[in-house]
C-alpha positions as CSV (number, residue, x, y, z in Angstrom):
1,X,35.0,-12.8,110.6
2,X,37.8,-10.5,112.4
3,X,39.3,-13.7,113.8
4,X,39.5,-14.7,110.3
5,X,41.0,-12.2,108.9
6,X,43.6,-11.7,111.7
7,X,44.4,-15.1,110.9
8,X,44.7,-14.1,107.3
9,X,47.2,-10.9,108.0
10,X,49.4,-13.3,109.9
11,X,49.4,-16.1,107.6
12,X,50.9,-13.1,105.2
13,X,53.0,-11.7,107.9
14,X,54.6,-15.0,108.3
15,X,54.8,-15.5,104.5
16,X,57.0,-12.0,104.0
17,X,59.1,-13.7,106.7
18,X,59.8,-16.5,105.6
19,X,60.5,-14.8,101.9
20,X,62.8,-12.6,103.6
21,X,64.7,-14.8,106.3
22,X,64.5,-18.2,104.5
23,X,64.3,-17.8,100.9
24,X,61.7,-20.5,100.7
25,X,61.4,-21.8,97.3
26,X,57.5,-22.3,97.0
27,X,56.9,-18.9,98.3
28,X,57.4,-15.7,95.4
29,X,60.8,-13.8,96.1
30,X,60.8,-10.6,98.7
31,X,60.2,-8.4,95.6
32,X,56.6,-9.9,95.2
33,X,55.9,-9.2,99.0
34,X,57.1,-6.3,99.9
35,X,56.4,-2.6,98.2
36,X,59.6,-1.1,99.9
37,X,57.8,2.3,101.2
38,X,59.0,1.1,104.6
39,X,62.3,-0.5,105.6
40,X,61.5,-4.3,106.4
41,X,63.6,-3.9,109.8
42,X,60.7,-1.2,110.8
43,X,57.7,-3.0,108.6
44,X,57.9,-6.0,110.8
45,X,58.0,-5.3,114.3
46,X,54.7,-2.8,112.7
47,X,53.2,-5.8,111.8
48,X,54.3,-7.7,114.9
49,X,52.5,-4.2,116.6
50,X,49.5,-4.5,114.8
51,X,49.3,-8.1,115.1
52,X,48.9,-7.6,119.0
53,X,46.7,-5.3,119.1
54,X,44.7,-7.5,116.7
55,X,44.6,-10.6,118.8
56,X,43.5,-8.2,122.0
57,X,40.0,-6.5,120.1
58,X,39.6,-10.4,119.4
59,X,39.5,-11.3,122.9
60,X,37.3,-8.6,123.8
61,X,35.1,-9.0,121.2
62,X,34.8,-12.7,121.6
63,X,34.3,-12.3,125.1
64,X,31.7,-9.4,125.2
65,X,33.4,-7.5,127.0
66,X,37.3,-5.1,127.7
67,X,37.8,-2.0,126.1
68,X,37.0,-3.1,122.8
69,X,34.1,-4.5,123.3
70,X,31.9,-1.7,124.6
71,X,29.5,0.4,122.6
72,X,31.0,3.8,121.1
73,X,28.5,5.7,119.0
74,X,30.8,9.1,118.6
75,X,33.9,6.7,117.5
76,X,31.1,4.5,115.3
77,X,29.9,7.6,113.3
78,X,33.4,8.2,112.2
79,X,35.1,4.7,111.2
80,X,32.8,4.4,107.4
81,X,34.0,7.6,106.5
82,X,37.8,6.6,107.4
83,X,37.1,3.1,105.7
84,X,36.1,4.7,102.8
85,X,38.8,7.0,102.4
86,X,41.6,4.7,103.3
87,X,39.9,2.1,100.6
88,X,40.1,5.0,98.2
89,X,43.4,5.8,98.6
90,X,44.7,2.2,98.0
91,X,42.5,1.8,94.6
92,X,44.4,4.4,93.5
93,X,47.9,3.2,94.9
């Protein structure tokens, strides 16, 4: 499931891309992708960041075992609250 939707973030990565570089015509204009909060020049090496640092807790989760893959109960206890705020926050956004 985190594979997947990795997959899905780049697929829209690459889509904002292509909307901005390219001006593809069966993809919605840049004004449909983009919100404008951050400059695009800094928004997409972010992505390209977060992207990354995606692909490596895939790795180590599909392999069982790195960094990301190890049990941490303290760090566990706190990531529903965060969830639940950051969801939260982007309803009402």
């Amino acid at each position: 499931m985190l594979a997947a939707l990795a997959l899905l973030f780049l697929l829209r990565v690459l889509g904002q891309a292509l909307a901005a570089f390219a001006h593809v015509a069966w993809l919605p204009a840049m004004s449909a992708w983009y919100s404008g909060l951050v400059p695009y020049p800094v928004l997409l090496p972010a992505q390209a960041v977060l992207l990354g640092l995606l692909a490596w807790i895939c790795a180590d989760v599909a392999r069982g075992a790195g960094w990301w893959a190890r049990p941490r109960p303290r760090l566990a206890a706190w990531l529903p609250p965060l969830a639940i705020g950051y969801a939260r926050v982007m309803l009402l956004r």
